[in-house]
VEXMI-870689 format. One record per residue: y, x, z negated of N, C-alpha, C in turn; residue in three letters. Coordinates in pm, whole numbers, plus 50000, padded with zeros to 5 digits. Each point is the difference from the previous one (the first is absolute). Layout:
YXZYXZYXZala
...
end
This chain:
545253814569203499145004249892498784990949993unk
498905005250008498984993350001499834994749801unk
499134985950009500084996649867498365008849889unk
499345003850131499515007349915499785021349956unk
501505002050046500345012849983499985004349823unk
500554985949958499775007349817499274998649984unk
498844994750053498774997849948498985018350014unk
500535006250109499175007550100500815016349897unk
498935009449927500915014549913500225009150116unk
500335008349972500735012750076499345014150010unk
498524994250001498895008949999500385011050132unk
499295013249926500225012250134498925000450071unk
500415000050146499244999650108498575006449958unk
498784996750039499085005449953499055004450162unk
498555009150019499545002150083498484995049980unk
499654998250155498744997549946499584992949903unk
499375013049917499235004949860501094991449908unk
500934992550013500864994649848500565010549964unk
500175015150038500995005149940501115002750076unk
501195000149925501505002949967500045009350103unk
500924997750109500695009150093501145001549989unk
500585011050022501685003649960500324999950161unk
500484985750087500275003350151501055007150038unk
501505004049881500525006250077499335013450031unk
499555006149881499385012950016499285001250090unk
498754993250056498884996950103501225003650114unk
500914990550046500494999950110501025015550025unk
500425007049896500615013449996499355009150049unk
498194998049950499115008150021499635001150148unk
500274987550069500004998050140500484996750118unk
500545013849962501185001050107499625004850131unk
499075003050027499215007350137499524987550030unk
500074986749983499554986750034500144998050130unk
499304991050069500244995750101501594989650047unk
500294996649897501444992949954501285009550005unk
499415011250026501155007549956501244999150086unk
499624997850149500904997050113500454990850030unk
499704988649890500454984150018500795001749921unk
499675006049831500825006949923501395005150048unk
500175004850096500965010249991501234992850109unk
498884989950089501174993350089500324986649935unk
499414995049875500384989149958501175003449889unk
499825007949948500885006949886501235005350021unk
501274994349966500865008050069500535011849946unk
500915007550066500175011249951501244995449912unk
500425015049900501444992349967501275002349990unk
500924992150005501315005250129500345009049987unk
499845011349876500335013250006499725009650086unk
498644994650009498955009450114500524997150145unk
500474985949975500404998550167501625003250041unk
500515000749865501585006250086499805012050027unk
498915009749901500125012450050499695004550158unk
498754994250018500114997850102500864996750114unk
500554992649985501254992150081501255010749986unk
499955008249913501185007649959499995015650106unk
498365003949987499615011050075499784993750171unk
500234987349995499934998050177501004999450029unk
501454997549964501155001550031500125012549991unk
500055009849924500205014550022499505003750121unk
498824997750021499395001850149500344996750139unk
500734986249970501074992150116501285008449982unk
500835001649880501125007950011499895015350084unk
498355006749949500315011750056499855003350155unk
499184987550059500135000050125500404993050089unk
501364993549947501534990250031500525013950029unk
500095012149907501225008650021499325015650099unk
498364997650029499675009150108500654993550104unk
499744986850010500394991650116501555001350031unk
500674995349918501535002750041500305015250000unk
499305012349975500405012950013499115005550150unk
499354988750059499445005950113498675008350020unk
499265003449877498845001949985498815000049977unk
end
Protein backbone atom coordinates (compact mmCIF):
# COMPACT_ATOMS: atom_id res chain seq x y z
CA UNK A 1 0.00 0.00 0.00
CA UNK A 2 1.42 3.04 -1.01
CA UNK A 3 1.38 5.86 1.92
CA UNK A 4 -0.06 8.17 -0.25
CA UNK A 5 -3.22 6.19 -1.56
CA UNK A 6 -5.54 7.94 1.24
CA UNK A 7 -4.39 10.84 0.34
CA UNK A 8 -5.26 10.27 -3.64
CA UNK A 9 -10.08 10.23 -4.13
CA UNK A 10 -11.63 7.78 -6.36
CA UNK A 11 -12.31 10.17 -9.07
CA UNK A 12 -13.91 8.64 -12.53
CA UNK A 13 -11.67 8.28 -15.25
CA UNK A 14 -12.00 11.40 -17.22
CA UNK A 15 -11.07 12.27 -21.22
CA UNK A 16 -9.30 14.72 -22.69
CA UNK A 17 -11.76 17.62 -22.25
CA UNK A 18 -12.04 16.69 -18.09
CA UNK A 19 -15.07 14.93 -18.75
CA UNK A 20 -16.38 11.74 -17.04
CA UNK A 21 -16.05 8.54 -19.10
CA UNK A 22 -18.06 5.48 -18.23
CA UNK A 23 -14.96 2.83 -19.52
CA UNK A 24 -16.87 -0.09 -19.04
CA UNK A 25 -19.49 1.13 -21.42
CA UNK A 26 -16.74 2.72 -23.96
CA UNK A 27 -15.10 -0.72 -23.99
CA UNK A 28 -18.74 -2.74 -24.65
CA UNK A 29 -19.20 -0.27 -27.34
CA UNK A 30 -15.95 -1.67 -28.80
CA UNK A 31 -16.09 -4.67 -29.58
CA UNK A 32 -15.07 -4.60 -33.38
CA UNK A 33 -11.62 -3.36 -31.71
CA UNK A 34 -8.54 -4.26 -32.81
CA UNK A 35 -8.15 -6.19 -29.26
CA UNK A 36 -10.73 -8.24 -30.00
CA UNK A 37 -8.44 -11.31 -30.93
CA UNK A 38 -6.12 -10.83 -28.03
CA UNK A 39 -9.46 -10.62 -26.27
CA UNK A 40 -10.63 -13.81 -27.09
CA UNK A 41 -7.25 -15.84 -26.79
CA UNK A 42 -6.44 -14.25 -23.50
CA UNK A 43 -9.87 -14.84 -21.96
CA UNK A 44 -10.71 -18.13 -21.14
CA UNK A 45 -13.57 -19.89 -21.97
CA UNK A 46 -15.69 -21.51 -19.23
CA UNK A 47 -15.52 -25.09 -18.26
CA UNK A 48 -19.00 -25.53 -19.24
CA UNK A 49 -18.28 -24.51 -22.69
CA UNK A 50 -15.35 -26.74 -22.66
CA UNK A 51 -16.84 -30.06 -21.41
CA UNK A 52 -19.39 -29.59 -23.92
CA UNK A 53 -17.16 -29.65 -26.15
CA UNK A 54 -15.10 -32.44 -24.84
CA UNK A 55 -18.43 -34.28 -24.40
CA UNK A 56 -19.39 -33.93 -28.30
CA UNK A 57 -15.67 -35.15 -29.20
CA UNK A 58 -16.04 -38.31 -27.48
CA UNK A 59 -19.32 -39.02 -29.15
CA UNK A 60 -17.38 -38.54 -32.28
CA UNK A 61 -14.46 -40.99 -31.11
CA UNK A 62 -17.19 -43.47 -29.82
CA UNK A 63 -18.98 -43.30 -33.14
CA UNK A 64 -16.05 -44.06 -35.10
CA UNK A 65 -14.42 -46.75 -32.49
CA UNK A 66 -17.68 -48.75 -33.42
CA UNK A 67 -17.49 -48.06 -37.56
CA UNK A 68 -14.05 -49.32 -36.90
CA UNK A 69 -14.73 -52.45 -34.95
CA UNK A 70 -17.92 -53.16 -37.33
CA UNK A 71 -15.58 -52.94 -40.38
CA UNK A 72 -16.77 -49.87 -42.06
Amino acid sequence: MNPNDDKTPNAPPTDASGKPVNVVERDLEDRDGSTEGVDKTITPSSNRVKEQEAEELQRKVDEIERKVADGN
